[in-house]
N, C-alpha and C positions, 0 to 999 in steps of 0.2 A: 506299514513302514514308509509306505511313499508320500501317506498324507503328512506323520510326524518330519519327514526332510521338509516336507514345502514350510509345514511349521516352523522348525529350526530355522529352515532360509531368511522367512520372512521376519525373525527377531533377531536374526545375526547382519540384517538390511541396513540399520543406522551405521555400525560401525565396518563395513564394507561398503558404501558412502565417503567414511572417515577420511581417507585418501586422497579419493577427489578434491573434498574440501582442503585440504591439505595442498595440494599445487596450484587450484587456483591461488589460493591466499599466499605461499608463497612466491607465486608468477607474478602476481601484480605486486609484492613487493622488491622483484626484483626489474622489475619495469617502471617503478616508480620513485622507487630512492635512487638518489646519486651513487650511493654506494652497493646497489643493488646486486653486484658478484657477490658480496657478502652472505646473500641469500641462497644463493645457490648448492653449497653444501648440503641444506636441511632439503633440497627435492630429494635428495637421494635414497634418503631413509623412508619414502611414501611406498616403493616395491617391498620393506620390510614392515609397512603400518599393515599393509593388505595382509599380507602372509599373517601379523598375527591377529585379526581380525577373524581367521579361521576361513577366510576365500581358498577359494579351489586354483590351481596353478594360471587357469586359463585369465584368473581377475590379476594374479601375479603380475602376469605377462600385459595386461592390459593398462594398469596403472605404470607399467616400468615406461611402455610405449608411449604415453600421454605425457608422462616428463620428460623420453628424449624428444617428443614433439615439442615442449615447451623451451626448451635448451636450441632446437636447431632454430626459433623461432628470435634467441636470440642471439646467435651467430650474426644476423641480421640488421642486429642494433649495434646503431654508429655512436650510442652513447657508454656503450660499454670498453674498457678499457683491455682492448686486444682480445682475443677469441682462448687463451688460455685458461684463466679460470670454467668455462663454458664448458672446452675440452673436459679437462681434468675432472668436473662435476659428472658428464656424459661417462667418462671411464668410472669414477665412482659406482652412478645407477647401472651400469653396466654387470661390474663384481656383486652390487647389492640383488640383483634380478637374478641372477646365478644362482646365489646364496639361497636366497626367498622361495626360487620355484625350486631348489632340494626340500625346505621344509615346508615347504606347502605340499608337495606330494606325499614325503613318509607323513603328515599330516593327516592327506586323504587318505590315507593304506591305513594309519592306527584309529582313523573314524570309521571307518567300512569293521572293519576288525571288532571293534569296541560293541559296534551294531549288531553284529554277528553272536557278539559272546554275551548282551544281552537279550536277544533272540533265543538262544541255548538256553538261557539260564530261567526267561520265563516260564518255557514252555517246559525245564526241569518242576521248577517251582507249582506250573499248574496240575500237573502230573501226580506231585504228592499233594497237594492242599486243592483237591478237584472243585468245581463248580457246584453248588450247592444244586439239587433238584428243585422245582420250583414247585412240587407235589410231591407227597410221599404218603400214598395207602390215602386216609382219611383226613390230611394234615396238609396245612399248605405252609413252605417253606421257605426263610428266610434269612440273610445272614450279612456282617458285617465284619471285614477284617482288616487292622490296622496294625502296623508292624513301627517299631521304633527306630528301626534301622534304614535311613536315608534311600530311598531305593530298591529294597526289599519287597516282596509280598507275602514272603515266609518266613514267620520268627518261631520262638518257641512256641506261641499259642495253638492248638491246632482242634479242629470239629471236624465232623461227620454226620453225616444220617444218609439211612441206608433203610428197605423193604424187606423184611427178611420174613421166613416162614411163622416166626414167634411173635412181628408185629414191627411196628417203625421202630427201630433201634437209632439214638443217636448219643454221640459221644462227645465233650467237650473237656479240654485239657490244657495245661499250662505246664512245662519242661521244663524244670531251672538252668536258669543263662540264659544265655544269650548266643549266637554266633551259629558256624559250623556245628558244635558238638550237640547244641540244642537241636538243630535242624537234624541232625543225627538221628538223635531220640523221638525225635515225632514222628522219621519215616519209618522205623519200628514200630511205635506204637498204634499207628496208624495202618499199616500193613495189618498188624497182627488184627485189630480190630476188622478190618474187614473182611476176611479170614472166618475168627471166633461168632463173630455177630449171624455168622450162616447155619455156623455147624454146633455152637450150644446153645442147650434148649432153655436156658434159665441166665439171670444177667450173672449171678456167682460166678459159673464159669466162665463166663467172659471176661471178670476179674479175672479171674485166675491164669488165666491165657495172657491179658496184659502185663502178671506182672511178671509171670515166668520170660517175659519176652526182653522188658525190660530191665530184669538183673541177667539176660542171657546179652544182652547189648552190650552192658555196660563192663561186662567180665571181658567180652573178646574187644572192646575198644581200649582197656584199661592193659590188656597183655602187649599189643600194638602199641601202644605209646609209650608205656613203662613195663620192659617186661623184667622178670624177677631176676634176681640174680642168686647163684646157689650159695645159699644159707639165709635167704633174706625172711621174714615172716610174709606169710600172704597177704595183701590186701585187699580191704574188702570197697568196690568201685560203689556200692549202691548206696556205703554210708554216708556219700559225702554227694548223691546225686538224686533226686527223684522226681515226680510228675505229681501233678495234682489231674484230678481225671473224674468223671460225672458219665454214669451211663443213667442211659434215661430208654424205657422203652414203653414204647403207647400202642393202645388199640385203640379201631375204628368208631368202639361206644364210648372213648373217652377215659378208660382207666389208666394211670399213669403207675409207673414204678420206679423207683430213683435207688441208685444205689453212687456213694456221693463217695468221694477217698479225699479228705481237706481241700473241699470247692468251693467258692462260694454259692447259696444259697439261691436256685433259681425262683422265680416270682412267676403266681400266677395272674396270668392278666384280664382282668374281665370289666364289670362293673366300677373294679378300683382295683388296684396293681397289689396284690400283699402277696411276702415270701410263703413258700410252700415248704409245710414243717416236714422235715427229716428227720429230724432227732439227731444225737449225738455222731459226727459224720466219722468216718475210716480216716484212721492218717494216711498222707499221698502214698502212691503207688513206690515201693523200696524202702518206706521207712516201718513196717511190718511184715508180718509172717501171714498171709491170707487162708495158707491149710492149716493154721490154728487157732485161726478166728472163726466166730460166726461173722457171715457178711449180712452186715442188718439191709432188710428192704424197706423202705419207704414208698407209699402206695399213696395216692391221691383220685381224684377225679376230676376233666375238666368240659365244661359242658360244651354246647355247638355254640359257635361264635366268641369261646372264649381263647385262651393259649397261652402259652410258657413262654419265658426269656429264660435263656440261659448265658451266662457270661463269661467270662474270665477275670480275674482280679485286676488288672491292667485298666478296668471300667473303675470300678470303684475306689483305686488306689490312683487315679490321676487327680494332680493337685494343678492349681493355679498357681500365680506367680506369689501369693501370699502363705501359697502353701496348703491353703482349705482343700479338702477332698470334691470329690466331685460328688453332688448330692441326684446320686441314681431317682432313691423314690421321690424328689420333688421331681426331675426328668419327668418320670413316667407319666405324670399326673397331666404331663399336656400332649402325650401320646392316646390321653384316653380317646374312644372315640366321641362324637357327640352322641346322645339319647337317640334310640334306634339305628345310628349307624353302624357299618357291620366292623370288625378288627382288622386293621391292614398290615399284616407282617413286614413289607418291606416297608412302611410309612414309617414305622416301629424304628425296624432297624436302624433308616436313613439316618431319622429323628435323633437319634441319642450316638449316634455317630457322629451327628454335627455339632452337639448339644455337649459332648467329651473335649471335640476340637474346640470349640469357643470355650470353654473351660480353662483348656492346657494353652491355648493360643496355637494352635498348629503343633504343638511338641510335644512328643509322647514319652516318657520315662521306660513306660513300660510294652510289652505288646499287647493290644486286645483284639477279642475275638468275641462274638454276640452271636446268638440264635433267636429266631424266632419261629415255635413250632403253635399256627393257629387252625385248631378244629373247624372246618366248615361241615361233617355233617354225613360228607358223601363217605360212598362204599366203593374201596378197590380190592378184586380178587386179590389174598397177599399168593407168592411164590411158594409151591409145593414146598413141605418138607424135606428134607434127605434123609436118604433113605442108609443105611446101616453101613453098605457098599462106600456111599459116598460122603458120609460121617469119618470124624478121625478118631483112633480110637481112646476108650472115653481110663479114666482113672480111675 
């Protein structure tokens, strides 16, 4: 926080400056024209250039000081016509220095404030969308998140990966909306995953755990905002809202499992980047009934040195100013690494972070969110099972 004020200082420097240049220039044209009182009005307003330049009261008080220095300097002058325009200027800076150092101070009170509530608000945001692990069991991990929203670190997009007793389990997910109510649904969904990812033994039920969570969300935020009125018909909040969601869970020898609800298509990365076949994927999370489906599994294998991407549509749905999409699998193709060299996940990641931005030019339509899970090879003990006691119970 201390280093981002000296930052802030040192770019808020030109136009708390401004001032100064501002008395000189109008001191010498009141010391050099004949008509030079004429001048004197505009010093007045240099204690109101400071204050809205964003100076702290004490630069107020210091610019207001430097113009009655320049004013008592021409009480002096035998060319000015009697000492009352002078006066009357000096009482001016006088009301104006008053004025300036009230809003210069509730100034500093709603900057200190502001600091404050984005301090809160990171350290809310990091809370739910945590720090990716830089290793997980056999995998080494990496991640890239871009939010559309000015200032944000959390939008709807949201990931995970996690060690659990069945194998790296990770998650990746896209909310519809945007705002509050999206950020809503992630901390749901996300909860509940890290939760289900411990205690079921297979990824089904951990569908099953998301979606139960996510139409149990969406019913008590839906009674809360709109609640019924007697004789009204019920409505139903899941059909107008749902998650697009990718569980993927890996062992340390490399077998993958994917089980996909309307994702995009993760890619295996190796020798050359091509998508990893799923087959026909689940509609998002709410726009079916999962205990009357089969939940199809998708199995893969990825060998040592090679790894997954996995995305959010926010990657492939950003366009330029012409419109065109952004072309992922040309991206990839210069993430490859060179011949012998080994896969660098966060090179991955950075890569087509940047590679998105110089796309969109800085501006994102949508939010994205990117993994990258790359096999090196090694062996981590995973985390005991639970045991029955510590299990929830099952259906």
């Amino acid at each position: 926080m201390i280093l981002n004020r000296a930052v802030g200082g040192l770019r808020r420097a030109p136009w708390v400056l401004l001032p100064a240049v501002w008395v000189a220039v109008m001191g010498l044209l009141t010391w050099q024209w004949s008509q030079g009182a004429d001048a004197l009005p505009a010093l007045a307003v240099t204690p109101a250039l400071t204050s809205a330049a964003g100076a702290r009261r004490r630069w107020v008080l210091g610019s207001g000081v430097l113009v009655l220095a320049v004013l008592a300097g021409d009480l002096r002058d035998d060319t000015l016509d009697g000492a009352g325009p002078v006066l009357g200027a000096a009482a001016t800076v006088l009301a104006v220095i008053a004025a300036a150092m009230c809003t210069a101070g509730r100034s500093t009170l709603l900057t200190a404030e502001l600091d404050r509530t984005r301090e809160i608000a990171l350290a809310a945001q990091q809370v739910l969308l945590r720090p990716l692990p830089r290793r997980a069991g056999g995998w080494k991990v990496a991640g890239e998140y871009l939010s559309a929203s000015r200032g944000a670190h959390v939008g709807g997009d949201f990931y995970e990966v996690l060690v659990t007793p069945y194998g790296v389990r990770a998650l990746i997910g896209d909310a519809r909306g945007h705002g509050l109510p999206a950020i809503g649904m992630v901390a749901a969904l996300l909860g509940s995953f890290r939760e289900a990812a411990y205690q079921e033994p297979d990824l089904a039920g951990v569908l099953l755990r998301l979606d139960d969570t996510l139409r149990r969300h969406l019913r008590e935020r839906t009674l809360g905002e709109h609640p019924a009125a007697a004789g009204d018909a019920p409505r139903d909040p899941v059909a107008e809202e749902f998650a697009t969601v990718q569980l993927v869970q890996l062992t340390d020898d490399g077998h993958v499992q994917v089980v996909n609800c309307g994702h995009p298509q993760p890619y295996l990365l190796g020798a050359v980047a091509v998508p990893l076949p799923l087959g026909e994927p689940l509609p998002p999370l709410g726009l079916f009934e999962p205990s009357a489906e089969t939940v199809p599994l998708a199995r893969g294998q990825v060998g040592v040195g090679e790894g997954l991407l996995l995305y959010t549509d926010g990657m492939q749905d950003a366009r330029d100013a012409a419109g065109r999409f952004f072309p992922l699998a040309d991206a990839l193709v210069v993430t490859r690494p060179r011949p012998g060299a080994p896969l660098c996940g966060p090179v991955v990641a950075a890569t087509l972070r940047a590679a998105v931005l110089r796309h969109t030019g800085g501006t994102l339509a949508d939010d994205m969110a990117l993994l990258t899970l790359v096999r090196d090879g090694a062996r981590v003990p995973a985390p005991p099972r639970p045991t029955a006691l510590s299990g929830v119970p099952r259906r």
